[in-house]
C-alpha positions, 0 to 999 in steps of 0.5 A: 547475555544477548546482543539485541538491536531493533530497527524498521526499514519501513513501517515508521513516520507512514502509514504503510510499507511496514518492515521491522528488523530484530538482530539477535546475536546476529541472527535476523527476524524479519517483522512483516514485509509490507506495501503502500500505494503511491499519492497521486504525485506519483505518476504511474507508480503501482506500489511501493515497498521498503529498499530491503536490499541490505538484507541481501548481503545477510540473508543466510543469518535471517532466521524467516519473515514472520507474518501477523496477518493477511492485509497489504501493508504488511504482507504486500512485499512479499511477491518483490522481496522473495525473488532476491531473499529466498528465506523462510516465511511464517504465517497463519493458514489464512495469511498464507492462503492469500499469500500463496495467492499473490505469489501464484499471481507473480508466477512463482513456484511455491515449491521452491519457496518456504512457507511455513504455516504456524498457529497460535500454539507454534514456537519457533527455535534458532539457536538461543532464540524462540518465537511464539504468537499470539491471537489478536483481534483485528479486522481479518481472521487469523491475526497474531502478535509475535514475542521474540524470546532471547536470553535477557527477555522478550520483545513483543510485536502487537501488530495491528490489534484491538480489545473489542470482544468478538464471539468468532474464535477466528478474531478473539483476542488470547489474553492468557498468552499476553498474560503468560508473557507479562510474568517474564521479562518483557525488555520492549514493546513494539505497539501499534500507533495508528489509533492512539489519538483516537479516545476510546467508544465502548459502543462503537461496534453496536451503533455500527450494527444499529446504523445499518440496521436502519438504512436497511429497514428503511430501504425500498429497493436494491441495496448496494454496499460498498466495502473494502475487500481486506475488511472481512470482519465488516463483510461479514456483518453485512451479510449477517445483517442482511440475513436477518432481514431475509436479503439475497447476497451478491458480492461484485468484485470477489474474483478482481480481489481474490482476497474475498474469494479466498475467504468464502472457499476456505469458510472465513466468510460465513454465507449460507449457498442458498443466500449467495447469488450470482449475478447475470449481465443486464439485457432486456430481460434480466436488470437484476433490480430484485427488490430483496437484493444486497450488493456488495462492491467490494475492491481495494483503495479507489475500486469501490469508488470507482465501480460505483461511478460506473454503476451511476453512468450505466456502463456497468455489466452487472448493476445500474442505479436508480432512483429506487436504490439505496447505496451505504458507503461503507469505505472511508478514503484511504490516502490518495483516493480522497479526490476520487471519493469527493467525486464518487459522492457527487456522481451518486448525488446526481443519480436520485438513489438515496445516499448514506454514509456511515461515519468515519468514527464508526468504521475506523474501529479496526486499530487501538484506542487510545485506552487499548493501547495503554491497556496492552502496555499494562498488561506487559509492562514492558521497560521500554516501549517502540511505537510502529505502524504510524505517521508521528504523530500517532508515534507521539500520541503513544509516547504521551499514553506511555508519560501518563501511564509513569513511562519517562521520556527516556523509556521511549523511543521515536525512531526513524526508518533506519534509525537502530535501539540497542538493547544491553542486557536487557537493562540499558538500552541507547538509539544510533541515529540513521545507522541503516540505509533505508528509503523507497522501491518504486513498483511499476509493474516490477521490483526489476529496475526500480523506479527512482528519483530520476524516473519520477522527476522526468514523470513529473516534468511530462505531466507538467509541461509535456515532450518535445522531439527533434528529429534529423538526418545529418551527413557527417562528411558533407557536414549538413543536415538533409532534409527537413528537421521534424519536430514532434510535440506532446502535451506541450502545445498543440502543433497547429496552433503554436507553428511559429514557436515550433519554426524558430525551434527548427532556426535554433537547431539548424544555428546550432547544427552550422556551429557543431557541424563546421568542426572537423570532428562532430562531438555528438553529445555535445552536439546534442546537448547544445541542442537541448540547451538552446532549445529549452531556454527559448520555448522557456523565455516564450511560453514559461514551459519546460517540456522534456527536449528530446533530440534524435539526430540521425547520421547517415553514413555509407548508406547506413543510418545510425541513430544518435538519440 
């Protein structure tokens, strides 16, 4: 009999960061490793990852990271993550050439690392614990679900997955494997949530492919595509589309998002070398405005937005739109870049081009329905079912999916990053709540010194109500300040405008500096605290402001000056 706990660091109540942790008999399976990026109240943060540093104290029992596929929100850690956790990775070709890819990025030396290519096929041993895979559909090649086999059953990980029919064997979903798995003991299933309020439409995929279809009979000139680079299988029917209507391809931004390149030199983007052109930069000459010309801008999160705003203004190298062009906006915004998306509408309305936008419903196909979902759970029939990947809502929409397939309440579980099931034999299972400390890493450019709550209130005061410096020479033995006291402000007010206020400051300081500097000892932090203090409460009282208060209090001794900041 086996000792089985489940829990996330990351990947539950959110849409992102998705890290799920399986402990068997004390050997440790890491689920994924993924990122998501900040909203815009994080000021300057690139990314964030989930706090996986209690796994540093275990690394020798985890037993490898085991990938299911190739997008952000669940390989994006990797790059921060590998540096402290040097153990194993599994993952599919593709998943590992973007992979090795953002490593390289980092500057790591692969052959120090770990990675381990696997297909659907590969069974992984340790101890009385296998892993094998399984094929899924998904919106990038090469995705796989994962079942964790122990001595009381299986625990499978779907993963992101659909059950829309694809003719690609790189997209096709193995059902013999899921099938082979429903005749053992399937103790839990750890389903995708993202989809399950979402009711299912069987002609989806067709109205997609008519939509487009029809902007592009009805186009005169140019069209120009905007699509999300981690989208292949979407990339991929635009060009087929454009194909058949005999149109010159050119992708913009495949050498920012590697992700599109990576899928063109290994043969997972089909475009035939004579279809594909490269675009020259605008001059006299050339305008690259052919009428048989499709552009693909491709990018992640805000980049297609922001690439076509600048093909609007005619500050782009490559393309600028007229009123002759037709623009498809292919990319739905993703949290955080709704702002930005509003704008980008506004700026290609002013352009006269002609505008379609292809229906949110019709793009977000790439995640289960509602009836998938409860198709998967039928199939595997499991005893308990773990909705992941998901704010709580969609973790609530599985459990009433779950209720009306005859699940009771007790079968299911909604957890909490940090929150830990029990598996007992596989027969009973309970939740210890909050059992593992979980939370945020901040990324501004490194995991190195995080980013934390501090940083971000200081960051927030900054955009808010700016930085004051005060800055002096003080003599320690004459016991006076020399000079003038200089005071700089930023973002706070503008400095010719607001003298009087910036004049009391320098009173403030030098009342203070007489009270601290009559003492026989000079208290520098106190010193530069009551600075601060008084300060803060009467730019407060007079403006209802609270900029940062920086003093600098320079002692000059012995013709050495010593900065007291």
């Amino acid at each position: 009999m086996s000792e089985i706990r489940f829990f996330a660091l990351g990947g539950l109540g959110e849409n992102g960061k998705n890290m799920y942790v399986l402990d068997v008999d004390k050997q440790y399976f890491i689920l994924d490793a993924g990122l998501k990026y900040p909203t815009q109240e994080l000021y300057g943060v690139d990314e964030i990852i989930p706090n996986f540093r209690m796994l540093i104290g275990i690394k020798d029992r985890i037993k490898g990271i085991f990938l299911t596929h190739a997008h952000e929100d669940h390989i994006g850690a990797l790059p921060h993550i590998l540096n402290e956790l040097n153990v194993p990775v599994y993952a599919t070709p593709f998943t590992m050439d973007i992979v090795k890819d953002s490593l390289k990025e980092k500057n790591y030396d692969l052959d120090t690392l770990k990675l381990n290519i696997i297909d659907k096929n590969s069974i992984i041993k340790a101890g009385n614990v296998k892993i094998t895979f399984f094929s899924t559909t998904h919106s990038i090649p090469e995705s796989v679900g994962i079942a964790v086999h122990t001595m009381d059953g299986v625990i499978v990980y779907t993963s992101d997955f659909t059950f829309v029919q694809n003719g690609d064997p790189k997209y096709q979903t193995d059902f013999q494997k899921i099938n082979e798995l429903s005749q053992k003991n399937v103790i839990a299933l750890l389903t995708e949530s993202l989809g399950s309020t979402l009711v299912q439409d069987g002609g989806i995929q067709d109205n997609l492919t008519h939509k487009i279809n029809s902007v592009y009979a009805n186009a005169e000139g140019r069209i120009i595509v905007s699509l999300f680079s981690s989208d292949l299988q979407k990339i991929q029917r635009v060009i087929d589309i454009s194909l058949n209507h005999h149109k010159k391809i050119a992708i913009i931004g495949r050498r920012a998002q590697r992700i599109v390149d990576i899928a063109i030199e290994k043969g997972y983007l089909n475009i035939p070398k004579e279809a594909l052109t490269n675009l020259r930069f605008i001059d006299e000459k050339n305008k690259n405005d052919a009428n048989n010309l499709v552009c693909l801008v491709t990018g992640n999160r805000h980049e297609p937005f922001y690439m076509l705003q600048r093909m609007c203004k005619k500050q782009d190298r490559l393309i600028h739109i007229n009123e002759n062009d037709t623009i498809l906006i292919m990319t739905a915004p993703v949290p955080g870049t709704e702002k930005m998306a509003a704008r980008t509408l506004d700026v290609l309305y002013r352009s006269e081009a002609q505008i379609k936008m292809i229906d949110k419903r019709l793009l977000s196909s790439a995640h289960a329905t509602a009836e998938e979902i409860k198709m998967m759970i039928n199939l595997l029939r499991p005893k308990y079912i773990i909705p992941t990947i998901g704010e709580y809502r969609h973790q609530y929409g599985v459990k009433t999916l779950s209720e009306n397939l005859g699940y009771k309440e007790s079968d299911i579980f909604l957890l909490d990053n940090g929150d830990s099931v029990y598996f007992m034999d596989g027969k009973d299972a309970y939740v210890s709540k909050q059992e593992i400390k979980t939370g945020d890493i901040l990324i501004d450019g490194t995991a190195i010194g995080d980013v934390n709550d501090y940083v971000m209130r200081d960051r927030e005061l900054l955009a808010a109500d700016g930085v004051l410096l005060v800055i002096a020479n003080v003599d320690p033995k004459q016991k006076k300040v020399l000079g003038n006291v200089e005071i700089i402000s930023k973002g706070f007010v503008y400095t010719s405008e607001s003298q009087n206020i910036l004049e009391e400051v320098k009173i403030i300081f030098d009342k203070v500096s007489d009270k601290h500097l009559k003492s026989k000892y000079i208290n520098w932090n106190d010193y530069k605290a009551e600075v601060r203090e008084e300060i803060a409460k009467y730019l407060y009282s007079e403006t209802r402001r609270k900029p940062i208060t920086i003093p600098v209090i320079i002692s000059t001794e012995l013709k050495e000056a010593k900065t007291q900041a």
